[in-house]
Structures are given as structure tokens and as C-alpha cells.
N, CA and C atoms as a LAMMPS dump frame, in Angstrom:
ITEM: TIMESTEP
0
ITEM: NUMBER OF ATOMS
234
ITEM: BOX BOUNDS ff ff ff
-5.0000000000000000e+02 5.0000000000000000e+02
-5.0000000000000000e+02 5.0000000000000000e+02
-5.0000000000000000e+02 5.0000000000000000e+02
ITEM: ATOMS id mol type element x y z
1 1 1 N 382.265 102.022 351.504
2 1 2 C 381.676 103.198 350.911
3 1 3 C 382.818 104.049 350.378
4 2 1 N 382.653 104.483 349.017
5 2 2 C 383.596 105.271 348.814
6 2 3 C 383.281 106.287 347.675
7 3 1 N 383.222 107.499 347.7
8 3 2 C 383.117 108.443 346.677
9 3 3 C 383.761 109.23 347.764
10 4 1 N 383.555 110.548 346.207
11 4 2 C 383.93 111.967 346.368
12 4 3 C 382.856 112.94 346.13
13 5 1 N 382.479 114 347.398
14 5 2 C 381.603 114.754 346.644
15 5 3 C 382.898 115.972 346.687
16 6 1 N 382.751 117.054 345.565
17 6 2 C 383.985 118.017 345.214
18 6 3 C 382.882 118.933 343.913
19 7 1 N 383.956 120.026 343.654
20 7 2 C 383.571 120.565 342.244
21 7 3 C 385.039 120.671 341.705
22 8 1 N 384.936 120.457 340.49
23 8 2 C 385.917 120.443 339.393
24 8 3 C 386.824 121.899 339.271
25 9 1 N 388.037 121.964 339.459
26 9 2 C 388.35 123.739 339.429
27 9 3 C 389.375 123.557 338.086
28 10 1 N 389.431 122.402 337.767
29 10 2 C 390.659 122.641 336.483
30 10 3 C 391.177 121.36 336.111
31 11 1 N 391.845 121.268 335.057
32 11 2 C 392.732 120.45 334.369
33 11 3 C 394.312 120.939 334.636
34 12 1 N 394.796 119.598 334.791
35 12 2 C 396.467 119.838 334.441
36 12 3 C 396.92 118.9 333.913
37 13 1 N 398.56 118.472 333.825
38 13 2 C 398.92 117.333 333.688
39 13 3 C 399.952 117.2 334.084
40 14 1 N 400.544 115.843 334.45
41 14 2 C 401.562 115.38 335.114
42 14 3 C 402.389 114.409 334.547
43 15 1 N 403.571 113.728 335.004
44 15 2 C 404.441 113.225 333.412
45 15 3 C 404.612 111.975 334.62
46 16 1 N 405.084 111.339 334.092
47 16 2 C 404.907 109.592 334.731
48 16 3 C 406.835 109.408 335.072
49 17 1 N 407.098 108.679 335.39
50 17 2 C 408.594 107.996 335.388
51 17 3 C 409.444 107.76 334.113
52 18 1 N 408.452 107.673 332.706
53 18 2 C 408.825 107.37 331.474
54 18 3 C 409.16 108.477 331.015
55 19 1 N 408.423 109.542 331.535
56 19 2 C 408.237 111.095 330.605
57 19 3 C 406.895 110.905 329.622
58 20 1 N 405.739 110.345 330.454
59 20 2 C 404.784 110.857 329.502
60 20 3 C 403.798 111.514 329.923
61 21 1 N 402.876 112.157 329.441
62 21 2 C 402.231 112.827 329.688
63 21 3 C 400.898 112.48 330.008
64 22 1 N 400.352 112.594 331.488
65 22 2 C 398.807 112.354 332.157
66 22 3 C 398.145 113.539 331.982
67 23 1 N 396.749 113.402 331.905
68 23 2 C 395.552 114.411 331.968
69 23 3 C 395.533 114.318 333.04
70 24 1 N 395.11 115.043 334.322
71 24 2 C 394.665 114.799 335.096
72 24 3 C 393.434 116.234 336.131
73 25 1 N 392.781 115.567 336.502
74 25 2 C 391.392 116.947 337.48
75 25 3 C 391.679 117.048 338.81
76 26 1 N 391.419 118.425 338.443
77 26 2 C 391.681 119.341 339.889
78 26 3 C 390.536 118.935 340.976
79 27 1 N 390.09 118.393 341.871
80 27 2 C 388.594 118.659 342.485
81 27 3 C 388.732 118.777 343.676
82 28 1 N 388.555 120.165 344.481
83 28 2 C 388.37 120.818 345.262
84 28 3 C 387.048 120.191 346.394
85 29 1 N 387.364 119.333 347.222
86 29 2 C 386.279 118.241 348.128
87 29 3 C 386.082 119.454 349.311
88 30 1 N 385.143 119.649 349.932
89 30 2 C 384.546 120.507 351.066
90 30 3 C 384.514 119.9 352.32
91 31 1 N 384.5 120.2 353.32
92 31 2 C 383.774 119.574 354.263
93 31 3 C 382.683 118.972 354.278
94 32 1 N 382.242 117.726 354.846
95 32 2 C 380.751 117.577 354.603
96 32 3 C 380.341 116.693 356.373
97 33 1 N 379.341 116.762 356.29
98 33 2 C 378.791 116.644 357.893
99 33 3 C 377.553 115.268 357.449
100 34 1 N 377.392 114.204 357.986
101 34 2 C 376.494 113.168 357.889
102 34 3 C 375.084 114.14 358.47
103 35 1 N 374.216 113.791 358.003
104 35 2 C 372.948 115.076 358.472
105 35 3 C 371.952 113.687 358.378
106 36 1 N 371.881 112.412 358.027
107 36 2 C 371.693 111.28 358.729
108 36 3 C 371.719 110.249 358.111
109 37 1 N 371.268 108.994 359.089
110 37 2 C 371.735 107.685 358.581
111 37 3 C 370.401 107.025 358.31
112 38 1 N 369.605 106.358 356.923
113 38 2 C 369.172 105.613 356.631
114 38 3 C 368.895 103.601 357.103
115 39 1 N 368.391 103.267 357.632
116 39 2 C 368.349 102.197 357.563
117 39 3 C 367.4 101.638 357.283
118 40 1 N 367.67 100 357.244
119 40 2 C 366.245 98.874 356.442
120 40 3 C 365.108 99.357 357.29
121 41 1 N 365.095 99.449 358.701
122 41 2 C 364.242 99.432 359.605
123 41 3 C 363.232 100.66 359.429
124 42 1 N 363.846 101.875 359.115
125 42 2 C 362.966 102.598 359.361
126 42 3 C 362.412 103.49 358.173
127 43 1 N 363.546 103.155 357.348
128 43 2 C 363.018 103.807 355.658
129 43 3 C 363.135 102.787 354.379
130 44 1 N 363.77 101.574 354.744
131 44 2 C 363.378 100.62 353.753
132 44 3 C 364.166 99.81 352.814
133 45 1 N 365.911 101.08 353.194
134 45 2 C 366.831 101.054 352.539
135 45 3 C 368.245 101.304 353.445
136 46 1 N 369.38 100.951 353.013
137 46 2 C 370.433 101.988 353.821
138 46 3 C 371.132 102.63 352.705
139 47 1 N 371.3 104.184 353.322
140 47 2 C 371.702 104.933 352.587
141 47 3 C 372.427 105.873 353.844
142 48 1 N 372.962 106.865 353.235
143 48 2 C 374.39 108.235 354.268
144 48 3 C 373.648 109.836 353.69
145 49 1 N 372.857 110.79 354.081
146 49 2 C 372.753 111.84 353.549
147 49 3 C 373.636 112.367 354.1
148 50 1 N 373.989 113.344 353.453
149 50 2 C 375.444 114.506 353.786
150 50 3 C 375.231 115.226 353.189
151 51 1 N 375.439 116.479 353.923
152 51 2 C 375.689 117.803 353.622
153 51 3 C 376.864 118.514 353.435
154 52 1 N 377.037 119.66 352.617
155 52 2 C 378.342 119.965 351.921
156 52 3 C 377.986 121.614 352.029
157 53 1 N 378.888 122.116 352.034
158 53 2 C 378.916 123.813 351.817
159 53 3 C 378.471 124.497 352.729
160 54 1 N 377.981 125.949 353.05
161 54 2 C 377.678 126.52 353.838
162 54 3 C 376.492 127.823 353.123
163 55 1 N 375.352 128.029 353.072
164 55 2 C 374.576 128.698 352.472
165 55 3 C 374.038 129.657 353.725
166 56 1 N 373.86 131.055 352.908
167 56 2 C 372.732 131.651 353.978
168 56 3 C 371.448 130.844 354.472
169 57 1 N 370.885 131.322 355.747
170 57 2 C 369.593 130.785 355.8
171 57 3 C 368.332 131.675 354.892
172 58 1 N 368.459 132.453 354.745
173 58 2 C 367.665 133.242 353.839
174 58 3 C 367.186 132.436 352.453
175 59 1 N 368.553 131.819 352.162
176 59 2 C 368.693 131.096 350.69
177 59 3 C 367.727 129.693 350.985
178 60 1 N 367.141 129.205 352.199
179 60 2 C 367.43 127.672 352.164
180 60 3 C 365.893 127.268 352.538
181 61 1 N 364.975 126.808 351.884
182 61 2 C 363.613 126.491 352.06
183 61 3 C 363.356 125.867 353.718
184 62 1 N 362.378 126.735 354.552
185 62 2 C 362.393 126.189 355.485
186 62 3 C 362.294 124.76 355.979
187 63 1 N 361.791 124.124 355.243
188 63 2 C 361.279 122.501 355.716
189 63 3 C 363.199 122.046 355.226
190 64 1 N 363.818 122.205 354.824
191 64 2 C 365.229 121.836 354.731
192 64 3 C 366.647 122.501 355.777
193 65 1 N 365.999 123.772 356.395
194 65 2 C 366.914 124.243 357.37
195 65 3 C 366.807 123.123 358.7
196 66 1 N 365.685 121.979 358.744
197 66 2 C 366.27 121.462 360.016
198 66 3 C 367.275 120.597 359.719
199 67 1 N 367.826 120.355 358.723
200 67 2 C 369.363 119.588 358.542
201 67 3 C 370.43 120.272 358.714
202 68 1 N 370.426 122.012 358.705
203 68 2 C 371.471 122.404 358.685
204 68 3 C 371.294 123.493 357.928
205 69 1 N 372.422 124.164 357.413
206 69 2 C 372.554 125.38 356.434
207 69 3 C 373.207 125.092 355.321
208 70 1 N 373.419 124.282 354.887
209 70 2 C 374.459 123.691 354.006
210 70 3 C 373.696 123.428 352.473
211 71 1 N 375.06 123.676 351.352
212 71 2 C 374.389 124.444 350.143
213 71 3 C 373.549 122.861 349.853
214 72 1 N 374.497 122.063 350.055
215 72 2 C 373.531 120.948 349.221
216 72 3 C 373.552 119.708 350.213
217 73 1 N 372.734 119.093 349.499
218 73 2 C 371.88 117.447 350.974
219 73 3 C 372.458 116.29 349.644
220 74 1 N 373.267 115.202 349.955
221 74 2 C 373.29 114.204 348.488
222 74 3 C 373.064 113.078 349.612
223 75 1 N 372.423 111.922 349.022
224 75 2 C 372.13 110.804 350.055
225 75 3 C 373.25 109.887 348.98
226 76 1 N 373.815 108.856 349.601
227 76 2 C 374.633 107.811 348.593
228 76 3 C 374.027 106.57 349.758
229 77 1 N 373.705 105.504 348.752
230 77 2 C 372.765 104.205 349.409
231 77 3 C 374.468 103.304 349.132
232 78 1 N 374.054 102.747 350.604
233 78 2 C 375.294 101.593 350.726
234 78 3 C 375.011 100.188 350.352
């Protein structure tokens, strides 16, 4: 399994051994907490939901505060 969840904060660039010039992105990755695990058995599929950020509870629809407080839920299927 491998990604990144992050948000983008910028561009820079960086010069190689030759002297040339790379584009390269800034991305600022958060903490993130597994909030649960998918499998064949019991949902059909395997997949990782995770949670990222930290939100008021005020902000966060109740049927979604039992995962947590966290701004966002992303599932990635393995």
C-alpha cells in the first residue's frame, strides 16, 4: 500500500548534480489515524479508511462523529 494523503502548500525547485533545474511540490502530509479496516468477509472488499485533520465537533454531521473528529474520512482499497 502506498500513497500520500497531504495538501499542496507550494512549488519550488531544486538543481540536480549537472546544474539543472527540477520543478518540484511542497505537500504538507498530516497525521492520519486508521478509523477502520475493510475486509472480503464482512463488506465485500478490502479497503483502509483513515482519517486526517482535526475539526470541531460542531462542524461534523452526527452519524460521522463516531469515527472521530477529523476533517476528512478517505478509504484507499488494497
Amino acid at each position: 500500500m502506498k500513497f500520500l494523503v497531504g495538501t499542496k502548500k507550494g512549488m519550488t525547485q531544486v538543481f540536480d548534480a549537472d546544474g539543472r533545474v527540477h520543478p518540484v511540490t511542497i505537500v504538507v502530509a498530516p497525521k492520519v489515524t486508521v478509523t477502520q479496516v475493510k475486509t472480503p468477509e464482512t463488506d465485500g472488499y478490502t479497503a483502509v479508511q483513515i482519517g486526517y485533520g482535526l475539526q470541531k465537533e460542531s462542524r461534523i454531521a452526527k452519524p460521522q462523529r463516531t469515527k472521530g473528529l477529523f476533517r476528512g474520512l478517505k478509504e484507499f482499497r488494497l
